[in-house]
C-alpha positions in Angstrom: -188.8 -155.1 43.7 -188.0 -156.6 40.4 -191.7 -156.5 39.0 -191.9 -153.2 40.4 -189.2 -151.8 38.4 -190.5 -153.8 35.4 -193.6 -152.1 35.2 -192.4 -148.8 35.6 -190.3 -149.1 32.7 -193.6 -150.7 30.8 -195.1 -147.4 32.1 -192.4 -145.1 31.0 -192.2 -146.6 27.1 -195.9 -147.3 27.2 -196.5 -143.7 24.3 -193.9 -145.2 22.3 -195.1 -148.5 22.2 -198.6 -147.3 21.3 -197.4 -145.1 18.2 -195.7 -148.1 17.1 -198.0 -150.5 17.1 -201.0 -147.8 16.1 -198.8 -147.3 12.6 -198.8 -150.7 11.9 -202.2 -151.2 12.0 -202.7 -148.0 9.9 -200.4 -150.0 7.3 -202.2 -153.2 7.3 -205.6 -151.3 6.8 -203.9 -149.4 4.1 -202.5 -152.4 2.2 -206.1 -154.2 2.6 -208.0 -151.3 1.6 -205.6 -151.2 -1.7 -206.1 -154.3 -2.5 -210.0 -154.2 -2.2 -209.7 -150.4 -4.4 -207.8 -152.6 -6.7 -210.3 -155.5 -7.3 -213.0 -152.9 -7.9 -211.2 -151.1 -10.6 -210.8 -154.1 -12.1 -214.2 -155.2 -11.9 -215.7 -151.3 -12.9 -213.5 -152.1 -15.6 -214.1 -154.9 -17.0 -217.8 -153.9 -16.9 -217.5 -151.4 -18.7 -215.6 -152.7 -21.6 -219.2 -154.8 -21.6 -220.4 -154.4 -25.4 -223.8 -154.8 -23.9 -223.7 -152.0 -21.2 -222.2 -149.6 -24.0 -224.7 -150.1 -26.4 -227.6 -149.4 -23.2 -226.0 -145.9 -22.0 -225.4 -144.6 -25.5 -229.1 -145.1 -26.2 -229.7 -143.9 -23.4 -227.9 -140.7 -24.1 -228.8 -140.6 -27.8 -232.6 -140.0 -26.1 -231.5 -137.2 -24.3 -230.7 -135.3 -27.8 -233.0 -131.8 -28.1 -236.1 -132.0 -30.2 -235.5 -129.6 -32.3 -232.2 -128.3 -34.0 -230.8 -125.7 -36.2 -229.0 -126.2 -38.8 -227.1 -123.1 -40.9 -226.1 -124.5 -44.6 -224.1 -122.6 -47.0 -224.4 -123.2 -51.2 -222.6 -124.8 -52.9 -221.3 -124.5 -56.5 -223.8 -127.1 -58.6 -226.3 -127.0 -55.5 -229.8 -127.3 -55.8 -232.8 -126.8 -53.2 -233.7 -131.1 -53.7 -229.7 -131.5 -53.1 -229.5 -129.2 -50.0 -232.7 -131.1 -48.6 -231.0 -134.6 -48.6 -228.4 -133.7 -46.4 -230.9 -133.9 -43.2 -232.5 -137.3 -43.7 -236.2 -135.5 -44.6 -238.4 -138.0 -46.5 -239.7 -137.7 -49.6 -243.1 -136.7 -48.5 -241.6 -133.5 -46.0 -239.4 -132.9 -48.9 -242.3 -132.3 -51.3 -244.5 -130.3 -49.2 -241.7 -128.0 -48.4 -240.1 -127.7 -52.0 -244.2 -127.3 -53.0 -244.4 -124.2 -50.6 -241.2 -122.9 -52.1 -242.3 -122.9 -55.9 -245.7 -121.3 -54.4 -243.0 -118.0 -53.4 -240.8 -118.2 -56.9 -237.9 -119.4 -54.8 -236.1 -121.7 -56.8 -232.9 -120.2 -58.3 -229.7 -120.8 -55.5 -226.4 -118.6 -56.0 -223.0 -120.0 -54.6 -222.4 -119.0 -50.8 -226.3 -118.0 -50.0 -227.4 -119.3 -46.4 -230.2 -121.6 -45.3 -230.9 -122.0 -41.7 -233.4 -124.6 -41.2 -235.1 -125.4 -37.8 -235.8 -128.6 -37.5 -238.1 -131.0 -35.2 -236.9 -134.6 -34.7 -239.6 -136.1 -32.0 -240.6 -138.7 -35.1 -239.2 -137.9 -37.9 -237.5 -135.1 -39.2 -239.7 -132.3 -40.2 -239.2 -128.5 -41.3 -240.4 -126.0 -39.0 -238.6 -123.3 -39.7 -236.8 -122.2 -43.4 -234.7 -118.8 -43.3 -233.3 -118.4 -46.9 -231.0 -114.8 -47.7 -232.5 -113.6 -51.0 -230.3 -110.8 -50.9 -228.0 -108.6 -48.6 -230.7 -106.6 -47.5 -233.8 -109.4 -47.3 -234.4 -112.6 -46.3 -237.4 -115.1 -47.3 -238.6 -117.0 -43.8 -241.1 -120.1 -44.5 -243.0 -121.3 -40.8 -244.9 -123.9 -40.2 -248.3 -123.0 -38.1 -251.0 -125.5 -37.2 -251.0 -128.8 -39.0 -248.8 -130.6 -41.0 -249.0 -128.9 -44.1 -249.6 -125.2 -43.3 -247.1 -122.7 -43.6 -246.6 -118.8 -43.3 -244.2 -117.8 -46.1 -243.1 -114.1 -45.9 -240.2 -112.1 -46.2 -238.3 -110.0 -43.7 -236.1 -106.8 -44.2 -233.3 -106.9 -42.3 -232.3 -104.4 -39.8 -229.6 -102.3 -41.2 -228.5 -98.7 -40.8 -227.8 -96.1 -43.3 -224.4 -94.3 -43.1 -222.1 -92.0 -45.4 -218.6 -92.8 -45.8 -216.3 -90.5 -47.0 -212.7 -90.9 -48.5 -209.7 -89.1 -50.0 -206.6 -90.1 -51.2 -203.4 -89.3 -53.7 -203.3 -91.4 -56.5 -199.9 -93.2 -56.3 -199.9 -95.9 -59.2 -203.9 -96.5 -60.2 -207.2 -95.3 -59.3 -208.1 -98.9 -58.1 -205.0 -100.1 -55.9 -205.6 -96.6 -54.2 -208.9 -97.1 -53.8 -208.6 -100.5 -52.2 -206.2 -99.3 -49.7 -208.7 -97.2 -48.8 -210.6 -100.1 -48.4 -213.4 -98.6 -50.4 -215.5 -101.9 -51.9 -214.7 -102.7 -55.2 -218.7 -102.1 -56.6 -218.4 -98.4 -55.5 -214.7 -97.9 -57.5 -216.3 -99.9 -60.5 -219.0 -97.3 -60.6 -216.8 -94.4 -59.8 -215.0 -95.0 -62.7 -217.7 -95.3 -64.7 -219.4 -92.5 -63.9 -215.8 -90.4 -65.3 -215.6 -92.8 -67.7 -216.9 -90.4 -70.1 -214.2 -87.8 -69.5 -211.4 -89.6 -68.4 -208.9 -91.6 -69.2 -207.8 -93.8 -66.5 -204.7 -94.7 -68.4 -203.8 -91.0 -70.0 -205.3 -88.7 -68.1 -204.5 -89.1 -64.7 -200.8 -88.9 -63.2 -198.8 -90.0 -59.8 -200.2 -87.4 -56.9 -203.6 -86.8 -58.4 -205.9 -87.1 -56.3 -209.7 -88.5 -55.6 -212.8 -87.3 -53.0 -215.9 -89.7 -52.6 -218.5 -89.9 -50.3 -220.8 -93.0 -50.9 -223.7 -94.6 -48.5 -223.1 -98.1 -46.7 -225.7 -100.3 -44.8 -224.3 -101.8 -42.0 -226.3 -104.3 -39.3 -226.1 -104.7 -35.8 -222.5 -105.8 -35.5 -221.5 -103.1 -37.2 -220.6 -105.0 -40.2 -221.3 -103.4 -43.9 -224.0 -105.7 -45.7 -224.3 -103.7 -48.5 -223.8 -100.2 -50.2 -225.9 -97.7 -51.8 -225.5 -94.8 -53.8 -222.2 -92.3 -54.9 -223.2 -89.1 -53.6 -220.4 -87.1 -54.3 -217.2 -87.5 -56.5 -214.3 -85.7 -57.4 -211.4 -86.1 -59.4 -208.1 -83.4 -59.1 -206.4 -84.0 -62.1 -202.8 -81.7 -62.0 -204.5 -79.0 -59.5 -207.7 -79.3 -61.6 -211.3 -80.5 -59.9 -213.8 -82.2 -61.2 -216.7 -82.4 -59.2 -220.0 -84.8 -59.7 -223.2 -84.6 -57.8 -225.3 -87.0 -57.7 -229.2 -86.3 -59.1 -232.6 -87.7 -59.6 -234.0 -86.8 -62.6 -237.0 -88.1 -64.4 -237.0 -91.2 -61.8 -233.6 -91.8 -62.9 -230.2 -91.2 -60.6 -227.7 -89.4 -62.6 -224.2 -87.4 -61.9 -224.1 -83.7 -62.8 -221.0 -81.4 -62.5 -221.0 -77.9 -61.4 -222.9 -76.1 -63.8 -225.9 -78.8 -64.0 -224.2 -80.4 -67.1 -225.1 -84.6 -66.8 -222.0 -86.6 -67.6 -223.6 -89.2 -69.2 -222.9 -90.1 -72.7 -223.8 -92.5 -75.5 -220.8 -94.3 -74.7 -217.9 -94.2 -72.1 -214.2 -93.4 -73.1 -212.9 -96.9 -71.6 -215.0 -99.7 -70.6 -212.2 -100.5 -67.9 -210.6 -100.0 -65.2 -207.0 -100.3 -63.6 -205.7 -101.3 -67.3 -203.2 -99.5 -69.9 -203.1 -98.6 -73.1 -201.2 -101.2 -75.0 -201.9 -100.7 -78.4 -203.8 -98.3 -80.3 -206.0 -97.6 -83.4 -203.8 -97.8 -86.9 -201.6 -99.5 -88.2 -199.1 -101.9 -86.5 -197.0 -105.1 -87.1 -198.8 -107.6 -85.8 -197.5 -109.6 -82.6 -198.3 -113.1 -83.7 -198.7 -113.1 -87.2 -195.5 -111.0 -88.0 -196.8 -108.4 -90.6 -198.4 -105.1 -90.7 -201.7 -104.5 -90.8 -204.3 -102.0 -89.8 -205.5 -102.3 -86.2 -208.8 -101.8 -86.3 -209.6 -101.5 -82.3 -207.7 -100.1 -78.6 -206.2 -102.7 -76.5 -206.2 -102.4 -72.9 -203.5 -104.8 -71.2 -204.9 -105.8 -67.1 -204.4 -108.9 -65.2 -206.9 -111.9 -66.3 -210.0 -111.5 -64.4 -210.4 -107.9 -64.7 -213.9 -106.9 -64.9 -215.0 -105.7 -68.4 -218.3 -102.7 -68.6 -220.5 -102.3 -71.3 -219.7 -98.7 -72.7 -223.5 -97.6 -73.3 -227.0 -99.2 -73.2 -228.2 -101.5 -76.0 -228.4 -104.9 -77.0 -225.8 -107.9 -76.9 -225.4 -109.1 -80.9 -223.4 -111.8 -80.2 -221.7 -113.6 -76.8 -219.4 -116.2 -78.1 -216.5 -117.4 -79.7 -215.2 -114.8 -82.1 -211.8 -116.9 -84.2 -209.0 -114.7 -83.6 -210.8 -112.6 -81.3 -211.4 -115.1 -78.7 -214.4 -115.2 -76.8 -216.2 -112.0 -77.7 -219.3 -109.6 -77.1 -220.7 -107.4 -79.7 -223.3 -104.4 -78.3 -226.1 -102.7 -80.0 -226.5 -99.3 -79.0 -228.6 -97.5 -80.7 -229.1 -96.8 -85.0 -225.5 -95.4 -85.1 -223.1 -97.0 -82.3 -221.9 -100.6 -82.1 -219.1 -101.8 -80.1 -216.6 -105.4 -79.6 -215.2 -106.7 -76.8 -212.2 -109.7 -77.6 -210.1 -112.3 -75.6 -212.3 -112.5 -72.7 -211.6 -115.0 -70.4 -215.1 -115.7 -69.8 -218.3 -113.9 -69.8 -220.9 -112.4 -67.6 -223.8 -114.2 -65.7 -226.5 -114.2 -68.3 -224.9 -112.2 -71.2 -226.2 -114.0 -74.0 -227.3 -112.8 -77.5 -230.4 -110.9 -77.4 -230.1 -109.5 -73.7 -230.3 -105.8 -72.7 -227.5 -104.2 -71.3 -227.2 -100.9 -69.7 -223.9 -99.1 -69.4 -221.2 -100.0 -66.8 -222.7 -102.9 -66.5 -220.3 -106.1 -65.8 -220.2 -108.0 -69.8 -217.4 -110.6 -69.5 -213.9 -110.0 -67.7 -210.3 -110.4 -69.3 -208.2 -113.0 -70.6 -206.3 -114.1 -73.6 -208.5 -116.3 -75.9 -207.9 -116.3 -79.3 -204.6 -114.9 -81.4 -203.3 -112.8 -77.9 -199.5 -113.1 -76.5 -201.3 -112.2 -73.4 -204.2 -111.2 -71.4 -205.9 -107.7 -72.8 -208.8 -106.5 -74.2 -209.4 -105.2 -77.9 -212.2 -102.8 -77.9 -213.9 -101.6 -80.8 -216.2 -98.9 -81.6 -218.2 -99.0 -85.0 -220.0 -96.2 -86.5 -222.2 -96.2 -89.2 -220.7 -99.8 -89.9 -216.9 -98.2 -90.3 -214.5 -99.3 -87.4 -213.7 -95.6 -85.5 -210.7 -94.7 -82.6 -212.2 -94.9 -79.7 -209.9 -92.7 -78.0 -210.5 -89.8 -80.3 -214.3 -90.3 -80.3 -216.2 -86.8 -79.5 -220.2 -87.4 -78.8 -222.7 -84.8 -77.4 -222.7 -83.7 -73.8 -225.6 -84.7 -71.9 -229.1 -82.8 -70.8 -228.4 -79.7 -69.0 -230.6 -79.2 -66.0 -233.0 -76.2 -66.3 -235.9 -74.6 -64.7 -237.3 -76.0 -61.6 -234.6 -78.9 -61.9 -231.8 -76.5 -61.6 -233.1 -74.9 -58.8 -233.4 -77.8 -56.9 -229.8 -79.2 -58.0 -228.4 -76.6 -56.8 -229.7 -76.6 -53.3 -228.7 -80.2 -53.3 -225.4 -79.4 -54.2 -224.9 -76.8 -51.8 -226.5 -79.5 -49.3 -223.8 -82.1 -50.4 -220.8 -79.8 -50.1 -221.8 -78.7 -46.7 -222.3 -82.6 -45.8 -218.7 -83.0 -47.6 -217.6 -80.3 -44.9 -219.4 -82.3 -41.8 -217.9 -85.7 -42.9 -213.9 -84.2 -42.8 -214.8 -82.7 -39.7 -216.0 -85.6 -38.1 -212.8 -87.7 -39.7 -215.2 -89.8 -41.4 
């Protein structure tokens, strides 16, 4: 009876005792498993902390590097092509073919920020496939290797850019420039702007706070709709105290030129002021000298501006002398024709390639501010001489240019009537 009841009690607790003992077999597995895991971490490891085994997979990986690749480079100051060339392990003999096929296409002078994008083939060694070089914002030179090793295509590419007119207005609040740039027109077409009114108009004198300014100009822009490059001033016009002054622009005699409303060109031998966003600081005559403490006749304008400011030729002609000048700093003397002759002192520095003996034309970029030479700060003296006597520049009166007639007039005026409906267009469209 005993037993009996024994093994029903066996029978009753029989679940429990199977949960029991089924978890502690789940924990002796677990602890053996752990420890095995453990051991072969260790192991995986320790092999691969193996110098050996590294040195096999990275070769193995280095293998697995694509054939060719493309590389973008951008200049540097003091660049050149042989310099650029090193920088991708090419040999001497790749080097040489390629810089060969180069000279062949005149391509030899670098500027500072101009891109290379070379495609390169590594299966051997390192060989040029491809050579993309931007000449300029609106072209680029592409060098391609066909066929054998030392055949290339060489040709160049115009890019794909888009023609568009912006136009922009705006009150003149402290200068023609800072207005200008808030407008976010691009400093080349406010450089020209001014020079085209440079003729008539003071920027220092003439113009006062809530005058205003009109412009439409052209812009290339490329796929991503950013502006590459701009074109042409097409229309400009000044309000000056509730006055306008409207320019057109006009082709000529194969020559682009701004007209007002009557067909009058603007265009004289020399502009009124050969910069922009400056005052008048001193004039012509006689005035005590800042530095060396007497008085003296003044024998030129100074402009004061911030060091850096660009500096235009004031007419065409030919640069005398690009140097040192004594008290005048670093100078330019201009050329312009039997009559005219102009000075340009204290220049920080001058232009690319303004040198004695090279043409200028007018508005073009000569040398930009500083304060070289006897100057308590940076300026520039300007100096117009006529006839070989030292003139006021600001009183100067020359000859109005061609008026259009005939034919020519006919035509400018349909264009202007074309441009001042365009102008119209343009506002509507909130351009």
């Amino acid at each position: 009876m005993k037993k009996l009841g024994s093994i029903l009690v066996i029978q009753k607790y029989i679940g429990v005792i199977s949960i029991i003992l089924l978890l502690l077999l789940s924990l002796i597995s677990a602890h053996i498993y752990n420890s095995y895991k453990k051991n072969e971490m260790a192991e995986i490891e320790k092999l691969l902390k193996n110098i050996y085994l590294n040195k096999t997979i990275n070769s193995i990986f280095e293998s697995f590097e694509p054939r060719y690749k493309k590389i973008t480079y951008t200049v540097n100051e003091g660049d050149t092509i042989e310099k650029i060339f090193n920088n991708f392990e090419i040999d001497n003999k790749e080097k040489k073919l390629v810089l060969e096929e180069l000279k062949k296409n005149n391509i030899s002078n670098i500027y500072k920020n101009q891109k290379f994008e070379f495609m390169l083939d590594r299966l051997e060694k390192v060989r040029v496939m491809n050579l993309k070089i931007s000449l300029t914002k609106k072209k680029d030179f592409l060098l391609s290797r066909v066929g054998g090793d030392s055949n290339f295509l060489s040709r160049e590419i115009e890019k794909n850019l888009k023609k568009k007119l912006d136009y922009k207005e705006s009150l003149i609040s402290s200068s023609l420039y800072s207005s200008a740039m808030t407008q976010k027109i691009p400093p080349n077409i406010i450089i020209e702007f001014a020079r085209i009114y440079g003729f008539e108009i003071d920027f220092q004198r003439d113009i006062w706070k809530n005058d205003s300014y009109q412009i439409i100009y052209e812009k290339f822009i490329n796929e991503k709709k950013q502006v590459i490059e701009t074109g042409n001033i097409i229309f400009a016009n000044m309000i000056l105290r509730g006055k306008e002054y409207p320019l057109y622009m006009f082709e000529t005699d194969g020559k682009v030129e701004f007209f007002d409303n009557r067909g009058r060109s603007v265009r004289k031998t020399l502009m009124k002021t050969p910069i922009n966003g400056a005052r008048l600081s001193s004039s012509f005559g006689k005035r005590k000298h800042p530095i060396l403490g007497f008085t003296k006749m003044h024998t030129g304008t100074d402009f004061a501006a911030p060091t850096g400011t660009p500096i235009m030729a004031s007419g065409d002609g030919t640069v005398l002398k690009a140097s040192w000048c004594g008290g005048g700093g670093n100078c330019v003397k201009i050329k312009h024709n039997s009559t005219y002759t102009t000075v340009y002192a204290h220049m920080s520095k001058f232009a690319k390639g303004i040198k004695k003996g090279q043409k200028v034309i007018q508005g073009q970029i000569i040398g930009y501010v500083g304060s070289t030479g006897m100057s308590t700060g940076p300026h520039l003296h300007y100096e117009v001489i006529e006839n070989n006597k030292k003139i006021n520049s600001q009183t100067l009166r020359l000859p109005s240019g061609k008026t259009l007639k005939g034919s020519d007039r006919k035509k400018f005026e349909i264009k202007k009537i074309n441009t001042n409906v365009l102008k119209a267009e343009l506002i509507d469209l909130g351009e």
